[in-house]
N, C-alpha and C positions, 0 to 999 in steps of 0.2 A: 851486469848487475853485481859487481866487485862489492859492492856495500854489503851484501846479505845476506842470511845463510842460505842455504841450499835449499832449505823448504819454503821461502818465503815468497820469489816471483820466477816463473817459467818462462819462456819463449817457446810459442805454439806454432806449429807450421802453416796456418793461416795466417802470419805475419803480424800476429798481436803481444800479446802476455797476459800468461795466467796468475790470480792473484790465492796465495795458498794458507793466507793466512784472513781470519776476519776481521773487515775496517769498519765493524760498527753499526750497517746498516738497517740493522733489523733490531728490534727495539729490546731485545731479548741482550743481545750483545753490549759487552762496552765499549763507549765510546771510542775510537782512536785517539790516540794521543795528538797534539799537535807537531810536534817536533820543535828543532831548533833551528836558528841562521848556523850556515855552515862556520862561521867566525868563533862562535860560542861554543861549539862541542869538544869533549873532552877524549884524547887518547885514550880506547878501553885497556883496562888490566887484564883482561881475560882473552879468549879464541873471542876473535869479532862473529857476531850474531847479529846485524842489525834487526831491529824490527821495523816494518814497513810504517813513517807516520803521517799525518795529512799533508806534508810539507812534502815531504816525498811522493806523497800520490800526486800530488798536483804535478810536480817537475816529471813521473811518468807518463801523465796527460801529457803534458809539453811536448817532452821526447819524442811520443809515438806519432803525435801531430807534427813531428820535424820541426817546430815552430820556434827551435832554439839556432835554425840554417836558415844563412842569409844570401842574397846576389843580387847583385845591381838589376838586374831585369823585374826584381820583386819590387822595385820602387814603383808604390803609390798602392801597392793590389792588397795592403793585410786593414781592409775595411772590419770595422767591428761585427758586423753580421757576416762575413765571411771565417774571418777567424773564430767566431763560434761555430762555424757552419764544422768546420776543421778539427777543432776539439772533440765536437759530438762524432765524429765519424771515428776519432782517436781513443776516443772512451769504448767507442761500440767495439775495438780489436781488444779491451783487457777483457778479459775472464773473471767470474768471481768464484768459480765453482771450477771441478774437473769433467763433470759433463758438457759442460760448455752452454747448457740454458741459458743461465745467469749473467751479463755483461753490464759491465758498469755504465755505460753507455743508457742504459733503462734507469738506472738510479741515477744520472745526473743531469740539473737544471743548469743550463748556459745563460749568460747574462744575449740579449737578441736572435734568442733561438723560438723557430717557429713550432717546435713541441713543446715548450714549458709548461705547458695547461693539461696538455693529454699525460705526463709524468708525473704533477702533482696530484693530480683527481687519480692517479694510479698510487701512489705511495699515500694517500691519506685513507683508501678503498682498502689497501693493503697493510695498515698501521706497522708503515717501515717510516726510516728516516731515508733522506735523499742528500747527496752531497751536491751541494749548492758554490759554481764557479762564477765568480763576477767581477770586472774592476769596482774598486770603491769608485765612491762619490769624489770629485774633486774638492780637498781641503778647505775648508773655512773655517774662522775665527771661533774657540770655543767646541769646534768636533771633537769628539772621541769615540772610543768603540768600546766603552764601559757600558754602555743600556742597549744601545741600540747598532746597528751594522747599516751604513749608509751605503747604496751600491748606485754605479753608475744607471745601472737599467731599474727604472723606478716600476717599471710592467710588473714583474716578476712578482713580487710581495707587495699590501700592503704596509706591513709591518714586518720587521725583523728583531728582537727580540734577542738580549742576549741570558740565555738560562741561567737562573738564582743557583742551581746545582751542576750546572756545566763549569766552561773552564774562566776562571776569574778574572778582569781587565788587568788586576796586576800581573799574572801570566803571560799575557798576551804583551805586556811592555820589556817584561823580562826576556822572553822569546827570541821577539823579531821589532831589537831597538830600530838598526838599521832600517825596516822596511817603514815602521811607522815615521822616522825622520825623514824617509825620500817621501813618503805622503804628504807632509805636514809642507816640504819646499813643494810642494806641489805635482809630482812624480806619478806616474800613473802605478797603482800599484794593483794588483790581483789577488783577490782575496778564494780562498778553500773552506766552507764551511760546512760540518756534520749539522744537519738540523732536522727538527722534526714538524712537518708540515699539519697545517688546523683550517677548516674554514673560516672566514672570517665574518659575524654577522650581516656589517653592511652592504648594501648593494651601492653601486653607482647607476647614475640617469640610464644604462642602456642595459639593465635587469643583468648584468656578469657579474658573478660569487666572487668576491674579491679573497683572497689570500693571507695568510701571517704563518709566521713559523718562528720556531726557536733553538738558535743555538748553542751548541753543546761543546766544539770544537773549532778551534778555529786558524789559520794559518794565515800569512801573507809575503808577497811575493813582487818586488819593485820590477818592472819589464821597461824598454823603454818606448818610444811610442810606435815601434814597429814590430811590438812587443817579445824581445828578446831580453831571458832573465839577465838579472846581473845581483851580484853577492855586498861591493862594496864601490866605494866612489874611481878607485882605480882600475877596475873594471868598467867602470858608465865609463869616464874617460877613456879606456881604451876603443868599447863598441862606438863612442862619437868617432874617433879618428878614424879608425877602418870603413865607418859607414862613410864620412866622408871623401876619403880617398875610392870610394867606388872597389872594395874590395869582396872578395867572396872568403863565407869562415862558418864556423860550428863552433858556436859555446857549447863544448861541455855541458854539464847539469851533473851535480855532484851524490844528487837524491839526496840522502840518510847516511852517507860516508862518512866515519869518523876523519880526522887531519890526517893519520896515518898512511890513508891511501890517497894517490898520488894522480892529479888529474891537471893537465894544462888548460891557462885560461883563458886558450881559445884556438880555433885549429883555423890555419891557412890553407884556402883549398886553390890559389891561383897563383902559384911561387914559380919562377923562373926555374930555380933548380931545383928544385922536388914536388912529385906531387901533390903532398902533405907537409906542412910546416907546425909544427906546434907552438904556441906561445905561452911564455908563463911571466906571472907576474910573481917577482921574488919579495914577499913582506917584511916589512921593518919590525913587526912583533914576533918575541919570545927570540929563544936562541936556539942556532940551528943545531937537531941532530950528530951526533960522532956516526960518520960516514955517511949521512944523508946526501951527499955530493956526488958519490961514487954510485948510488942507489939510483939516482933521478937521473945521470949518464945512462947506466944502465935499462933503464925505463924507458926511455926516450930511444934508444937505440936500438932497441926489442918491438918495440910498438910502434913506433913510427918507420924505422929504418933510415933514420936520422944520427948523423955525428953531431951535428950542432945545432942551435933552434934561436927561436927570438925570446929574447928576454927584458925585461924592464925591473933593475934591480930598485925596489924602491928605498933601500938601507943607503945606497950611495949618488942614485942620480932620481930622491922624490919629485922633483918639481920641470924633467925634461925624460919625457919620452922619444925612446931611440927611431931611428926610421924604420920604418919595416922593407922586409929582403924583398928586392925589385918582383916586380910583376911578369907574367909570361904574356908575351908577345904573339898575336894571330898571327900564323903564317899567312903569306898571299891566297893560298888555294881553301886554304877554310876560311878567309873573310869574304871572299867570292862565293864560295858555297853559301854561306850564312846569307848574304842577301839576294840570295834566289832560294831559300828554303822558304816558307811559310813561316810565321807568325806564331809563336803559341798563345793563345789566349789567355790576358792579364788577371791575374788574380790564382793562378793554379802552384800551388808550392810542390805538389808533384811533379809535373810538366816543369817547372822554374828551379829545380834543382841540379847541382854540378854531381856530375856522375859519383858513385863512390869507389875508393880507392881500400883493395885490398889491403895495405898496409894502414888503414885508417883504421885502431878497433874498437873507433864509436859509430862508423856508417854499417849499415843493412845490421843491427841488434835486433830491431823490432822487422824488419822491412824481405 
């Protein structure tokens, strides 16, 4: 948690994280802020202090759910009611409190999760707000998310509502340009909303209190359909190639990082010579740092245990990406092994994940 200050998120020995600062949820509190696309933020002048924002909450869901780690054995298992199932289990290890009662996991509604109903009749019983994870609705002609928030799971709310005193549609463009243009080509994207839950007068034909709410905050977040974040299109481009070469990796997740700090985008977990590969995408905007060179050797050499790494400079080669460093090869006696082992059953990203590597120091943070 490089972004933060020190009071802001813990690591708990029941393998979650504590959150030390308030996101809002109690109506008493203000709202959280949304945050920004990491493209957009600006080098602080000061000792970094990030403050925790919804855009960051969201990518610590992500995190803790592991659901930014991929491997060819995962193909076909991140059904949408599974991956909520994932999330919910992933909210349930933060903390909101130091006593540990408190889990955001009770304050938040999943887009196909089969507690949405017992959480809202609890946050409306309790006049809290609930933070609300959903993909949008897939794009059409004329959407936007100036009045209203279209979400893929239409169960959830009748109405969603975007608040006259909450945060404004021109924020929300200003924010996260990039996410709403992978929405609009039609991109799956993931939306984080602070909102405050109401009954909804009407009934439908089988006498169930329908729902509405209104939001306050709001965030979003382009994944792709195996839903793995991604920042910008050279990134989407990179997560196609890897996924199609059948490779196994870990994006990153940046949180609330300002540019300052230093994060490759995306880690090689099946490289012939090393355990961990990192890769970085070098961007063609602004101009680089005096010794930022020496700095990122440095980095990489410390943290990985890496002299050299993959890179994709997009300043001199935008329009061809390089090969990535050959794959490691089964020996004879573990592909034999492997198919007299048992099976692990499809759909499990615990069970489905490449072990972690001490020199990796984005594996076991939460875990």
């Amino acid at each position: 948690m490089q972004a933060y200050g020190r009071d802001a998120i813990e690591d708990i020995e029941s393998g979650g994280g504590r959150l030390n600062r308030p996101v809002g949820l109690t109506l008493s509190d203000p709202s959280i802020q949304s945050g920004r696309e990491p493209a957009l933020r600006q080098v602080p002048t000061e000792v970094r202090d990030a403050g925790l924002t919804l855009y960051g909450l969201l990518q610590l869901v992500w995190h803790v759910a592991q659901m930014n780690v991929w491997h060819p054995r995962m193909e076909g298992s991140r059904k949408p009611r599974l991956v909520s199932h994932f999330l919910d289990k992933a909210a349930g290890k933060i903390r909101l409190d130091r006593n540990g009662r408190d889990c955001l996991g009770q304050r938040t509604v999943f887009a196909w999760s089969r507690n949405t109903l017992k959480k809202i009749e609890a946050a409306v019983e309790g006049r809290s707000r609930i933070l609300l994870i959903s993909p949008l609705a897939r794009w059409r002609e004329g959407m936007d998310l100036s009045e209203a928030l279209p979400l893929a799971d239409r169960q959830i709310f009748s109405k969603i509502w975007m608040a006259k005193q909450g945060q404004p549609w021109e924020k929300t463009q200003e924010d996260f340009p990039y996410a709403l243009e992978a929405w609009r080509r039609g991109d799956r994207v993931v939306a984080a909303a602070l909102a405050h839950p109401y009954p909804f007068k009407r009934k439908d034909e089988k006498e169930n209190s329908s729902w509405s709410c209104q939001v306050f905050s709001l965030a979003l977040m382009p994944v792709t359909d195996d839903w793995i974040p991604y920042a910008n299109d050279s990134e989407r481009a990179l997560l196609a190639k890897l996924r199609e070469e059948g490779r196994s990796f870990t994006k990153p997740l940046v949180f609330d990082a300002d540019p300052s700090v230093l994060f490759p985008s995306m880690i090689l977990h099946d490289c012939e010579a090393t355990a961990v590969m990192p890769m970085e995408i070098v961007n063609t905007a602004g101009s680089v740092p005096h010794g930022f060179a020496d700095f990122r050797q440095r980095y990489f050499s410390n943290g990985f245990g890496v002299d050299s790494w993959w890179a994709w400079n997009l300043r001199t080669l935008p329009l061809h990406m390089p090969d990535f460093p050959p794959r490691r090869k089964t020996k004879p006696r573990q592909a034999a092994e492997a198919a007299v082992e048992p099976q692990q059953p499809v759909g499990s990203v615990a069970t489905n994940l490449p072990l972690p590597s001490p020199a990796d120091p984005y594996s076991g943070i939460f875990f």
